[in-house]
NUTI-525696 format. One record per residue (C-alpha): residue number from 1; residue in three letters; z, x, y. Coordinates in Angstrom, 2 decimals. Layout:
ATOM     i    aa        pz        px        py
ATOM   NUM   ALA         Z         X         Y
...
// end
This chain:
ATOM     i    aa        pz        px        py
ATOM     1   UNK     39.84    -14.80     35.60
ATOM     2   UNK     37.17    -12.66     37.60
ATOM     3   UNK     36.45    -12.63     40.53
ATOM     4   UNK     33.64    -14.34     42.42
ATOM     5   UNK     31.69    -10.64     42.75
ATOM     6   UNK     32.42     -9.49     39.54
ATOM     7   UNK     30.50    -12.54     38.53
ATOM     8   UNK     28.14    -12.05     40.68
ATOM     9   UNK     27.74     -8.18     39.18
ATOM    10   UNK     27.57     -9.47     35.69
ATOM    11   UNK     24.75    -12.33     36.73
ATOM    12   UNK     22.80     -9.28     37.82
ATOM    13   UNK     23.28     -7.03     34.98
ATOM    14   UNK     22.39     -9.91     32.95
ATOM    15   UNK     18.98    -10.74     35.57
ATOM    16   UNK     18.09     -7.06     35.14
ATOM    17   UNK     18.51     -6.62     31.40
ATOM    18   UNK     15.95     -9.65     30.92
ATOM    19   UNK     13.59     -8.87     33.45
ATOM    20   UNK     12.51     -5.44     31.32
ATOM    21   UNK     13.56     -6.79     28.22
ATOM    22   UNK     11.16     -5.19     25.39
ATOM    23   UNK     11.63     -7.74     21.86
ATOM    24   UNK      9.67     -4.54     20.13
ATOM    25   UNK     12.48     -1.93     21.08
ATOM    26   UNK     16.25     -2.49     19.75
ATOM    27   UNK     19.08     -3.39     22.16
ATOM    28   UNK     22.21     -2.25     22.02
ATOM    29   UNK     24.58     -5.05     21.29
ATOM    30   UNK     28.34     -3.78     21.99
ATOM    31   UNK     29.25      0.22     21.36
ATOM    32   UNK     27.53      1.39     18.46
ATOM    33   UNK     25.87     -1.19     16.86
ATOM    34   UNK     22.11     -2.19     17.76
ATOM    35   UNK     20.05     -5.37     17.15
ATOM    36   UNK     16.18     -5.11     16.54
ATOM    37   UNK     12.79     -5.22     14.72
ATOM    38   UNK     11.04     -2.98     12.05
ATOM    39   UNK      9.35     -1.02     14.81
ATOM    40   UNK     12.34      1.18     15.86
ATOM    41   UNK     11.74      2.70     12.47
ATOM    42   UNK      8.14      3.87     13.66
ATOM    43   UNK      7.82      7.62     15.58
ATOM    44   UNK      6.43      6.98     18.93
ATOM    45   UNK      3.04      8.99     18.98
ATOM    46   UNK      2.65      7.91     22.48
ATOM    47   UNK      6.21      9.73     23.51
ATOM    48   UNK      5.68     12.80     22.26
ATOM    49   UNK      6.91     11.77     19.10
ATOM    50   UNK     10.18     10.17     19.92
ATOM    51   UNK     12.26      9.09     17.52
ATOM    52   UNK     14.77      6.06     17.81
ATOM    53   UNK     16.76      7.11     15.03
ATOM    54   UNK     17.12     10.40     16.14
ATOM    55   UNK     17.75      9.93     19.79
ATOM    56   UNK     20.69      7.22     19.28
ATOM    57   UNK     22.04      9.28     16.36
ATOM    58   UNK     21.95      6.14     14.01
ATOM    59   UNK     23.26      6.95     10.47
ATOM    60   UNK     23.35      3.11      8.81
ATOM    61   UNK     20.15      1.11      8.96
ATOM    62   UNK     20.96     -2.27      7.54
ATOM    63   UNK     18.13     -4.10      6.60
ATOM    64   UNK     18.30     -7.98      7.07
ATOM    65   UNK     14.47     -8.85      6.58
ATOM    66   UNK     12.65     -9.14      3.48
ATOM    67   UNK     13.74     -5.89      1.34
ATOM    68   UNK     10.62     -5.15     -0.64
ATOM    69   UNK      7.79     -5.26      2.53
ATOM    70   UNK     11.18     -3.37      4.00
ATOM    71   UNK     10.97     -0.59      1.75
ATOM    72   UNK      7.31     -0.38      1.62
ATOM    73   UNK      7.48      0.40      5.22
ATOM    74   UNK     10.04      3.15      4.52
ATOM    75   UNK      8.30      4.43      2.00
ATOM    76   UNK      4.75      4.57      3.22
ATOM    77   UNK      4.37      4.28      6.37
ATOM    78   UNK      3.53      7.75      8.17
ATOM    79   UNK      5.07      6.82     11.09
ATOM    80   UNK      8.22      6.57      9.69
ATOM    81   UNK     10.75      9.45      9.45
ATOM    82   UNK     14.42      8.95      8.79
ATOM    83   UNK     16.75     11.67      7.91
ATOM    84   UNK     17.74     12.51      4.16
ATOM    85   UNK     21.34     12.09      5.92
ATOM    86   UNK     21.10      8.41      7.01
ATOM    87   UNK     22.56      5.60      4.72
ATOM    88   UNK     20.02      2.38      4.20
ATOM    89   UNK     21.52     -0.69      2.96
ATOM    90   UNK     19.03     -3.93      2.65
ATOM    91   UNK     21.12     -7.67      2.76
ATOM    92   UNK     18.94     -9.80      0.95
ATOM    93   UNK     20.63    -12.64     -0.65
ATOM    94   UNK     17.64    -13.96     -2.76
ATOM    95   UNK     16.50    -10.61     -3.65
ATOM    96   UNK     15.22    -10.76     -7.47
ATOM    97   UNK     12.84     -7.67     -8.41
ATOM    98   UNK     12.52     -4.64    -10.86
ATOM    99   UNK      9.34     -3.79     -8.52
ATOM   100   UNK      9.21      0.16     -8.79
ATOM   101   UNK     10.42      0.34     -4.93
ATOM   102   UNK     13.09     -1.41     -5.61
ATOM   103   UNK     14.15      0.89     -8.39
ATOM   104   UNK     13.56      3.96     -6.53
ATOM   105   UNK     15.28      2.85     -3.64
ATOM   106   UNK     18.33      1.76     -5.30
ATOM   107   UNK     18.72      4.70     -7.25
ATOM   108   UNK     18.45      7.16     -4.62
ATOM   109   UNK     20.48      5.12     -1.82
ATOM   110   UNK     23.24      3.98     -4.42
ATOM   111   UNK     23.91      8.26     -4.72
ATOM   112   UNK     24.17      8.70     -1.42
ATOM   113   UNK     26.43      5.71     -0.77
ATOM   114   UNK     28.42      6.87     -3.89
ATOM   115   UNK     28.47     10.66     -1.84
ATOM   116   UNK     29.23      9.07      1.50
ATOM   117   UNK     32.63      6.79      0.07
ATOM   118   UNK     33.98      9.43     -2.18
ATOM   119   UNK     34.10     12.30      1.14
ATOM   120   UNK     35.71      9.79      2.92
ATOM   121   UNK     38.62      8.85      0.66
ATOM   122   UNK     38.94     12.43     -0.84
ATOM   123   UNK     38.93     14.44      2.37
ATOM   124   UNK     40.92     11.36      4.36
ATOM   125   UNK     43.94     10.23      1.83
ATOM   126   UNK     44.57      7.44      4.83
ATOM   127   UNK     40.85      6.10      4.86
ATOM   128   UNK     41.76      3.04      2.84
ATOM   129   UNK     44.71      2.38      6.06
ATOM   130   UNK     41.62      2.91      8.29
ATOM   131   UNK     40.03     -0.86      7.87
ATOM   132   UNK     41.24     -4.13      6.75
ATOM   133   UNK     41.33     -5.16      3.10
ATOM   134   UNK     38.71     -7.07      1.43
ATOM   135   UNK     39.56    -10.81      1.05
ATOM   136   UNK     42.04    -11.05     -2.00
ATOM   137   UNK     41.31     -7.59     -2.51
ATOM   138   UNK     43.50     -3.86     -1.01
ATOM   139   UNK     41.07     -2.22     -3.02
ATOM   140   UNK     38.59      0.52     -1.22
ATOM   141   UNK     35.23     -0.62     -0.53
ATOM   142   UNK     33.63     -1.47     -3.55
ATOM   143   UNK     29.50     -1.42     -2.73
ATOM   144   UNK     27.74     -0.96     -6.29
ATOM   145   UNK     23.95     -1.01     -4.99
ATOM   146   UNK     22.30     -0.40     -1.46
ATOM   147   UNK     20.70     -3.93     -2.04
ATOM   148   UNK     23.25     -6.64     -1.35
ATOM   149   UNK     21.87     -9.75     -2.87
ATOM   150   UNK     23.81    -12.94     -4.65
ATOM   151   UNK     25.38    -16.22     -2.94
ATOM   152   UNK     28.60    -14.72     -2.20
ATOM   153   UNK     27.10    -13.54      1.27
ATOM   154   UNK     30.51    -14.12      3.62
ATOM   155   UNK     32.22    -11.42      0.62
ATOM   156   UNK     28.73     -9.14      1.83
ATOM   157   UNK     29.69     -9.72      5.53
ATOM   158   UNK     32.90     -8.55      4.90
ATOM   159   UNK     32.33     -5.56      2.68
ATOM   160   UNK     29.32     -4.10      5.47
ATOM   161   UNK     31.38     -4.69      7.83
ATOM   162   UNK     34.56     -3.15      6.27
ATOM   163   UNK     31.49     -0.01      5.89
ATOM   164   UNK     30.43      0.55      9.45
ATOM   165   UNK     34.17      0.42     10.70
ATOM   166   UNK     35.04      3.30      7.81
ATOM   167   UNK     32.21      5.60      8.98
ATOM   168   UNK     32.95      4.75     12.80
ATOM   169   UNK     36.75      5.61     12.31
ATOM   170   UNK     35.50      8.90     11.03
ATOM   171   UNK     32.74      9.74     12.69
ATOM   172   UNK     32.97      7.97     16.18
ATOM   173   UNK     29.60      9.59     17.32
ATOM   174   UNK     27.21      7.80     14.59
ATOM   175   UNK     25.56      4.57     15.63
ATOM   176   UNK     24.24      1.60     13.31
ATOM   177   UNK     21.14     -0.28     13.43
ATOM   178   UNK     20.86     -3.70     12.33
ATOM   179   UNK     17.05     -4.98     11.94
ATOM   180   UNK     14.72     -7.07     10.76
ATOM   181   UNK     11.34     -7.57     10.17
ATOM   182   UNK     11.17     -9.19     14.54
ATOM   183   UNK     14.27     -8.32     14.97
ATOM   184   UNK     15.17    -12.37     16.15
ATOM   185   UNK     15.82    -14.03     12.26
ATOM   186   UNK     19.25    -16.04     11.88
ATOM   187   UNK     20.17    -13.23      9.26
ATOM   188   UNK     20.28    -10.48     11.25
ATOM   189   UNK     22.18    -12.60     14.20
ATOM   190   UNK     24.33    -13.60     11.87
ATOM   191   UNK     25.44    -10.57     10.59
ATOM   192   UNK     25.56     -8.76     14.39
ATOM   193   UNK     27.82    -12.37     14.92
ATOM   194   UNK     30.28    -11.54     11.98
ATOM   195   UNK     30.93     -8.01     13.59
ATOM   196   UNK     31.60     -9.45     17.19
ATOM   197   UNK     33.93    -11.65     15.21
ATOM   198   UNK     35.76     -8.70     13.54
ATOM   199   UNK     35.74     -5.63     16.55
ATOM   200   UNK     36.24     -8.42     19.58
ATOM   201   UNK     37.20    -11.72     18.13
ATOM   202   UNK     34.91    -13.43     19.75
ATOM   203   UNK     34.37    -16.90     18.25
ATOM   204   UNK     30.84    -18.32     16.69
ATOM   205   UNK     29.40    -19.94     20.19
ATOM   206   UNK     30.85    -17.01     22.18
ATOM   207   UNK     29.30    -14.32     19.82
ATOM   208   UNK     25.77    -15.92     19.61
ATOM   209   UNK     25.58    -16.04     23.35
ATOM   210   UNK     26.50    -12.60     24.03
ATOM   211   UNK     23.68    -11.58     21.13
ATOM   212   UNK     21.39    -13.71     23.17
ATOM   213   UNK     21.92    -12.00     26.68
ATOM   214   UNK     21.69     -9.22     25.40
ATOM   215   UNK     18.28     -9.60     22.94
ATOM   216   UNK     16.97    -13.06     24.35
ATOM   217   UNK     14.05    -13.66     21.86
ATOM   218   UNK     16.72    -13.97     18.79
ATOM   219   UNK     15.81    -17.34     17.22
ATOM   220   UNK     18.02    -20.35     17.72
ATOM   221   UNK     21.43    -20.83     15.92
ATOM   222   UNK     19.91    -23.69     13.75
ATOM   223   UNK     21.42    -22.48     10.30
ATOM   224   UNK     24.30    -25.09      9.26
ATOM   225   UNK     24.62    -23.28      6.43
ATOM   226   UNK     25.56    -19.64      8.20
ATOM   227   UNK     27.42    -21.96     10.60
ATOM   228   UNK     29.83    -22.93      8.09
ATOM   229   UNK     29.84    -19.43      6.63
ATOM   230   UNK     30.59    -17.54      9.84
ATOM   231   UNK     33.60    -20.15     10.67
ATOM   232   UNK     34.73    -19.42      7.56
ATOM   233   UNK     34.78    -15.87      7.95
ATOM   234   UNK     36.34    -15.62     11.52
ATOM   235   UNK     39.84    -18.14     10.30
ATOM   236   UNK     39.83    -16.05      7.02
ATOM   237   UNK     39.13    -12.58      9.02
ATOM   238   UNK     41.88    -13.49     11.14
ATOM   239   UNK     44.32    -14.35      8.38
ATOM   240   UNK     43.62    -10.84      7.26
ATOM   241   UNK     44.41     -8.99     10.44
ATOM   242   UNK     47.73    -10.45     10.89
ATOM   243   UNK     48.39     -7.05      8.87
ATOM   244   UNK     48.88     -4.26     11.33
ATOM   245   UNK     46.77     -1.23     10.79
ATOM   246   UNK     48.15      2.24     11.33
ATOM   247   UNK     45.37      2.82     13.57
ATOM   248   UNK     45.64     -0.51     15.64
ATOM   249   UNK     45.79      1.21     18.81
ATOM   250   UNK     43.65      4.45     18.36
ATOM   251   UNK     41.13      2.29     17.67
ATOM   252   UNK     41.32      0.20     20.04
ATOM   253   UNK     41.51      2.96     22.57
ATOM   254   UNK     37.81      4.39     21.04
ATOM   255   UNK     36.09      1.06     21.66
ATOM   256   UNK     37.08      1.31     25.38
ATOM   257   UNK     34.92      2.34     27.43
ATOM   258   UNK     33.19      1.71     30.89
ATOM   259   UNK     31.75     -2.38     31.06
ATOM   260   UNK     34.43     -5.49     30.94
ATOM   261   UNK     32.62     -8.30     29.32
ATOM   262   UNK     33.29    -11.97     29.95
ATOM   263   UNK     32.76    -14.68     27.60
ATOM   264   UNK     35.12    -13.53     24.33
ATOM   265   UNK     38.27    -14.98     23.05
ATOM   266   UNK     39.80    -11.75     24.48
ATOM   267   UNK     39.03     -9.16     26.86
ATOM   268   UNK     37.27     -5.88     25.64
ATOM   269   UNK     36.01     -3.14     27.08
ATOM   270   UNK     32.39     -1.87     25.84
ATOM   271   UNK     29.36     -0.35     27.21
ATOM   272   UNK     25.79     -1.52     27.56
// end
């Protein structure tokens, strides 16, 4: 247990990070991994040109809004610049278009993510011992099209998740960005709950109220349907791990850092 200050310290930190909470910037979840709305996307004319992207070195963008008012922002907004070198993957499990976007995006996207898996298991032979299988799968990570779409969306969970921990394990400066069109839809939580589940093992209640004190406007948990789902995915996620990765314990030792965070199933180390 903590103690009665260290409480107190982390009924502060929590005090402080709503009183100049901003639901139009991203927040920064646990290491790595961000939470927020379309306008992170959008150069900051008003701060010399700032660029979100740029300044937090994200290198995934995973889209959980909408994806073709998603890629029309992309696309023609001005205001938004992202580098040839970042990969853009849109969940969107009742996606149904051959809209010219969509057809452009996929096929320019699907190369890079084609580019991006094929340098990681050529020039690492021990990439595939880097992550966890796939349920009933020890294939590689098999992603066919930036657009994830379809009802099997706990097998998408998996598989993007399976992603960010390859490029992490190989690149342990990048960052990821998970947004939306507000930043707050169950979606988006959902997906940022699914990760807590996999890096911390935190459970569904205990990974939904971390999200929360950390990005407060997130909407409600009110989905029964991703509440079965994620349930789902932590007992079969945990069935998986009971295989011991090479890497158990270099990893481990990356996602320590400075900030010991109440409220999981386990204790983790993380920053802000």
């Amino acid at each position: 247990m903590y103690s009665q200050s260290r409480n107190f310290h982390n009924h502060n930190t929590h005090f402080n990070e709503c009183m100049f909470f901003n639901p139009d910037t991203p927040q920064q979840i646990c290491p790595r991994v961000w939470l927020g709305p379309y306008n992170a996307l959008l150069n900051k004319t008003d701060n010399y040109g700032a660029n979100f992207l740029v300044e937090h070195n994200i290198k995934i963008i995973i889209n959980c809004g909408t994806t073709l008012p998603f890629l029309d922002l992309i696309e023609n907004n001005r205001d938004v610049t992202i580098s040839s070198d970042v990969l853009i993957l849109s969940l969107d499990p009742f996606f149904q278009s051959h809209d010219e976007l969509a057809v452009n995006f996929t096929r320019k996207y699907s190369r890079i993510l084609t580019n991006y898996l094929n340098y990681f298991y050529k020039s690492n032979p021990n990439a595939s011992k880097l992550i966890h299988q796939l349920p009933n799968s020890t294939d590689r990570i098999q992603i066919s099209s930036p657009i994830l779409c379809g009802t099997n969306l706990m097998l998408q969970f998996f598989s993007l998740i399976r992603l960010i921990n390859l490029f992490k394990s190989i690149n342990q400066e990048m960052e990821v960005l998970i947004i939306s069109q507000d930043g707050n839809d169950n979606l988006s939580t959902g997906l940022m709950i699914a990760y807590l589940m996999d890096t911390y093992r935190y459970n569904l209640l205990n990974s939904f109220n971390m999200i929360k004190s950390r990005r407060p406007s997130i909407y409600d948990w009110s989905s029964v349907e991703y509440d079965a789902l994620l349930k789902q995915f932590y007992a079969q996620n945990c069935e998986i791990k009971c295989t011991p990765l090479m890497d158990t314990i270099k990893r481990s030792s990356q996602e320590d850092d400075n900030e010991l965070l109440a409220g999981g199933d386990r204790k983790r180390r993380f920053l802000h």
